[in-house]
N, C-alpha and C positions, 0 to 999 in steps of 0.2 A: 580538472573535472572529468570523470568518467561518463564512459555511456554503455550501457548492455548490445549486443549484439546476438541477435536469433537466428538462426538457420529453422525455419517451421517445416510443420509439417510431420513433423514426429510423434507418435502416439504414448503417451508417456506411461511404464510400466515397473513395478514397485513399492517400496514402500516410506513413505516420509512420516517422519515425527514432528510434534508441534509444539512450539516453544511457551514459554510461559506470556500473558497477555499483557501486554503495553499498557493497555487501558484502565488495571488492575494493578500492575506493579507503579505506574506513577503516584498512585492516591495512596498506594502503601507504604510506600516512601515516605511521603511528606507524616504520614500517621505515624511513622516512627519519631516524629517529632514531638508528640504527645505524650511519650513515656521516656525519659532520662534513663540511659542506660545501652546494653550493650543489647541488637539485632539479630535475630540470624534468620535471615529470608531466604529460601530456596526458590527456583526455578523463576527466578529471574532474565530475562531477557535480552543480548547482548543487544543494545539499539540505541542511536545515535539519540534519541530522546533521552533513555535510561540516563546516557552521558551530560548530559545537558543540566538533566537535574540533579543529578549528582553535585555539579557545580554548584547549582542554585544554592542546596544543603549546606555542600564545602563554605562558604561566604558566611553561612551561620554558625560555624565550629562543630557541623556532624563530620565523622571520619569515616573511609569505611577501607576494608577490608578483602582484595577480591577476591572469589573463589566460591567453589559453591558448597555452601551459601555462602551469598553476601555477606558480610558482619557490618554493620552500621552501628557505630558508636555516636549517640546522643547524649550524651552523660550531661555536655557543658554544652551551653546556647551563646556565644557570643556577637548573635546579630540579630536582627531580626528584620532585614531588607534583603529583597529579588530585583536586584537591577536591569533596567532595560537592556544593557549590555552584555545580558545573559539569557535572557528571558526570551528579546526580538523573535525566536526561530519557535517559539510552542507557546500554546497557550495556556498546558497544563498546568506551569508557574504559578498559576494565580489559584492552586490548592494548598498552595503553603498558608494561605490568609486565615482559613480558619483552625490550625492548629496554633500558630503564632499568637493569635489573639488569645487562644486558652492554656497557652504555655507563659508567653511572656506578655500578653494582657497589651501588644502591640506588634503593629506592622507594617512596614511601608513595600509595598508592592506593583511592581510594574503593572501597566496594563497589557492585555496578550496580545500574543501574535499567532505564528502556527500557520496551516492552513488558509490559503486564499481562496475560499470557499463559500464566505457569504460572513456577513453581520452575526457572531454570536457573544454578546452584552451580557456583559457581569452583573445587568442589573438587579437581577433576583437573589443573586448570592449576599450584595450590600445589604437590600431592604430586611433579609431575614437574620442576618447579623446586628442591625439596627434595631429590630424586635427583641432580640438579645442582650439590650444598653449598650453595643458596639456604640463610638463617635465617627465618623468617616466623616473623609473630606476627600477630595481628589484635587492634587495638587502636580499641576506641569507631568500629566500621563501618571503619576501614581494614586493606588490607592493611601493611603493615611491611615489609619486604625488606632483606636485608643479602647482600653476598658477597665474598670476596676474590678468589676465581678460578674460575669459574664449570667447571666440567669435563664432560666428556663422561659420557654413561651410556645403559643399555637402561631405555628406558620404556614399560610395556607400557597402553594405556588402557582403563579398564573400557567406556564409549561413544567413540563417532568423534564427540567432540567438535571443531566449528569451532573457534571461539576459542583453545580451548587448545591445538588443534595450533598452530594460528598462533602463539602467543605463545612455547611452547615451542621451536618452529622457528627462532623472533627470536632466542630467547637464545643457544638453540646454534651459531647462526651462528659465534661469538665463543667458543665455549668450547675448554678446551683438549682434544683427543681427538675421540673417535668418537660422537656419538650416533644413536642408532634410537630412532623415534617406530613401536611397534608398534599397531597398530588405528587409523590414522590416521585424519583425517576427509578424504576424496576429491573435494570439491566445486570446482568448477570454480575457484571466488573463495581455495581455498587453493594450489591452483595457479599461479594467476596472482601471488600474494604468494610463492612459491617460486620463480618465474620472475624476477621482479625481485628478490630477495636474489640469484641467480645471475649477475645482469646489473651487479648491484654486485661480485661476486666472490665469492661462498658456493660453496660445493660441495656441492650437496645431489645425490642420487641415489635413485630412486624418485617422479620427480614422478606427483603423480596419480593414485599406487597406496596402499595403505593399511597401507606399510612406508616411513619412511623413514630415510635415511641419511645424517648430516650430519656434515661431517667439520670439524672450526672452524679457524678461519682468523685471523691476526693483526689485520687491520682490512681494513674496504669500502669501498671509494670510490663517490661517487654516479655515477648512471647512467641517461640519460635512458629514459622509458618510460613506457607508453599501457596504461591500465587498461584490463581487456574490457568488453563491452559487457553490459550487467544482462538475463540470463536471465528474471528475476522479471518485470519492466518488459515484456519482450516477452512474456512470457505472458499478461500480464496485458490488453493490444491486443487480444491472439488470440483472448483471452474476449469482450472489447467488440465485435470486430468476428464470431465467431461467434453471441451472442446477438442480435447485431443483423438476424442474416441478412444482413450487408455483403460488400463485397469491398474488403479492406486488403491493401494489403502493406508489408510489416514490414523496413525495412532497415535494419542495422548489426546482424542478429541473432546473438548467439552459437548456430548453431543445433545443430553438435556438443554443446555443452552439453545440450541441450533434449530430446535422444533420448525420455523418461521422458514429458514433456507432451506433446509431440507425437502420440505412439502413443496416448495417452488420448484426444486432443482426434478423432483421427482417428478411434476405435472410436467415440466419439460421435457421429459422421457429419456432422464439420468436413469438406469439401472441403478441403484444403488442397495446395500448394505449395512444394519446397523446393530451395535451393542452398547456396554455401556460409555467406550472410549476409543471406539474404532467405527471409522467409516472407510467401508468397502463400494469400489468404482467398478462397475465391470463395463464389459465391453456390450454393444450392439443395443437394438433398440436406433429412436431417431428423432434428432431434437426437432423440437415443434415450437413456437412461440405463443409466450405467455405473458397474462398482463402482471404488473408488481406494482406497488404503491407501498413508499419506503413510510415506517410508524414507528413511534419508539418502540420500546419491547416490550410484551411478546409480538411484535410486528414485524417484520421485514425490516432489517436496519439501513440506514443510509449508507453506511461503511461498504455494503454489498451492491450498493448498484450497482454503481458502473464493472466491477466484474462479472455482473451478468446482464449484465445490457453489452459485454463483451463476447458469453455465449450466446446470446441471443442473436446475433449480427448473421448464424450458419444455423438461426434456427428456421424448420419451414414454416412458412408465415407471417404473421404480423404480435409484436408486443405490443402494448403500450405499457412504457413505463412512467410514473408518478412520482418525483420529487417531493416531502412536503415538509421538510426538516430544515436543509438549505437550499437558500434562494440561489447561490451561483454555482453548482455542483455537476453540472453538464460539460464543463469547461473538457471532458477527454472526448467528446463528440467528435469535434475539428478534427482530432487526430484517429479516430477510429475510420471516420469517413475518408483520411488520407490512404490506410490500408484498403479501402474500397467497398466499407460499412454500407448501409443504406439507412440514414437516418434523417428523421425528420422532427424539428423542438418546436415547440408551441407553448412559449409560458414553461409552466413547470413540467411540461409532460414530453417525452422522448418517446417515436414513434418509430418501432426498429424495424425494419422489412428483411428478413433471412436472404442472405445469396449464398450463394454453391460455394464460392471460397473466397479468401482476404486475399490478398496481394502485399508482400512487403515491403514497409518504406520507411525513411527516416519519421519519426518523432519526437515530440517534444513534451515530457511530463510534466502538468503544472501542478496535483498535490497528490500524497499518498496515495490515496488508493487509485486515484484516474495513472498514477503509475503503473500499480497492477495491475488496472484492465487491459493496458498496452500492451503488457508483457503477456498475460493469456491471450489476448488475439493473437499478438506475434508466435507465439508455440505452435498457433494452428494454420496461419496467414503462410502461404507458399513464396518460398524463398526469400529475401533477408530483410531483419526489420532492425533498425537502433532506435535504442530508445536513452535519449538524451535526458540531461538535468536527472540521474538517477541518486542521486542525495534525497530527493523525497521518498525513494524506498527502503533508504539507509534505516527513516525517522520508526518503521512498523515493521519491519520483514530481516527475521534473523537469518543470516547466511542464504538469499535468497536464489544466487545461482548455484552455489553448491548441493543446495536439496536439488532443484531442477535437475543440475548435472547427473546427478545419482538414479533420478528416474530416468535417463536417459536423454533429456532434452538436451540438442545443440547451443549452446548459450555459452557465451563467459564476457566478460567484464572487462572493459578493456581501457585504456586515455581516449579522450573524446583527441 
């Protein structure tokens, strides 16, 4: 097992590119399951997730092809089960369910994993497939799925669940009639998976918005297409090179996307820089603390907190930051406080008090992104910081010491 190694302190200068989005290419993956036939996905992602489900695919007789693009051959379906023994490490898995059911009218599907991050229940993805004449049953941790003809229907969702819109949207592609996915989930990466169902031949109506209207269609044919670029990934620069007091710029940025962090990072007293794919970091100016309260989108995403409750740790004055998406997602606190944070948790809410500097020390990362926030503190935290268990940054961050190394940051990757 590896562990990163920092030397901080360094102000990071240059230019980083950003990779295509994890959160977007997993649900378009599994989409490609919905048209038989040969893929050619671009700007793909190299990330231990991508791999993971790749497998999941492989077990069903998709093939692919690597290189860019990806070539994914769907032609022949020979399974239609995601074993727990694939599955255990994400919870993405369980987007195969509604393509499966509108391809082969069955599925048997682990329940997720992923993330120790708090309670998040498949159950609204079931109930609106069940609206759909899906049969579910959960049998010894799987789902079960059975259907003859999957049909259209008004689905109304208690949360703007991601996944489940996604997955619900796969099936209705294919079903017979009209459906509306009412309280949808608005996030950029279900967009972009709306986008390419359309580019295969869906007719969907309401991209974006949190109505949608899907009208099924006899079958899709594939259709080539270029995942967006990870919002998350660039936010997460923006921190490194704002705690750094650096000057980055950030290109291949979704920055339409970004509306929500940007304006945060900005009250923070980021200098920043923007067009239609580039953010520009400059130097000077002087962080100050700001309150945040994570919503789905256009809100302030959860995926961003804790890397800015990271910059917030040097900022002057007091955050308070707001949890209200997961319940156990403070878990990188402990370890922020071990570089010599000043924080204070109350319930869902983290009360950060800015000090002059971090100090570095060993850590311990317990999921993705509380990995990243380790790794921007440690950029700016004086003298050395390891950050263990770094397989949770494998899961979201392509080549993540190699870009650092190139803006200059002390880091490399070493055997724990």
């Amino acid at each position: 097992m590896d562990k990163i190694v920092i030397e901080g302190g360094v102000p990071l200068k240059g230019e980083v590119a950003i990779s295509g989005a994890k959160n977007a290419a997993l649900p378009i993956l599994a989409a490609t399951l919905l048209a038989p036939g040969i893929h050619h996905l671009y700007n793909v992602p190299p990330l231990a997730d991508i791999r993971t489900f790749k497998k999941v695919l492989g077990l069903m007789g998709v093939s692919f092809e690597e290189g860019k693009p990806l070539i994914v051959d769907t032609s022949r379906l020979t399974g239609w089960m995601a074993p727990y023994e694939v599955v255990k490490t994400m919870r993405a898995a369980v987007l195969v369910l509604g393509p499966l059911v509108a391809r082969a009218r069955q599925a048997s599907v682990s329940l997720p994993g992923g993330c120790a991050i708090g309670a998040r229940p498949i159950d609204l993805h079931l109930k609106g497939l069940a609206a759909m004449g899906v049969k579910i049953r959960l049998n010894q941790g799987y789902v079960e799925a059975r259907v003859k003809r999957l049909k259209g229907a008004e689905i109304t969702l208690d949360t703007p669940t991601v996944t489940g819109t996604e997955n619900l949207m796969m099936a209705a592609v294919l079903a017979q009639g009209v459906t509306r996915i009412h309280n949808a989930a608005q996030e950029p990466e279900v967009a972009d998976l709306a986008r390419f169902l359309v580019a295969m031949g869906a007719k969907i109506e309401g991209i974006g918005t949190d109505v949608l209207t899907i009208t099924g269609v006899n079958a899709l044919t594939p259709a080539p297409y270029t995942i967006m670029p990870d919002r998350i990934e660039a936010g997460t620069y923006l921190a490194a090179a704002a705690i750094t007091r650096g000057e980055v710029t950030i290109t291949n940025a979704p920055v339409a996307a970004m509306s929500a962090v940007l304006e945060k990072f900005q009250e923070a007293g980021v200098r920043l820089k923007t067009d239609d794919d580039r953010i520009v970091v400059e130097q000077g100016g002087s962080l100050v603390g700001v309150d945040v309260k994570t919503r789905p989108y256009p809100g302030f995403p959860t995926d961003m907190q804790a890397q800015f409750m990271a910059l917030m740790t040097l900022a002057r004055g007091a955050s308070l930051i707001t949890e209200t998406i997961f319940e156990n997602r403070f878990m990188h606190v402990s370890e922020l406080k071990r570089l010599g944070a000043d924080i204070t948790i109350s319930a869902n809410q983290a009360m950060v008090r800015g000090k002059k500097q971090l100090l570095g020390a060993p850590v311990m990362a317990t999921d993705l992104r509380a990995s990243a926030s380790l790794v921007v503190a440690g950029l700016a935290a004086q003298g050395t910081t390891e950050v263990h268990r770094v397989y949770h940054l494998d899961r979201g961050y392509a080549h993540l010491t190699e870009k650092l190394t190139a803006l200059g940051a002390r880091i490399r990757r070493v055997p724990a």
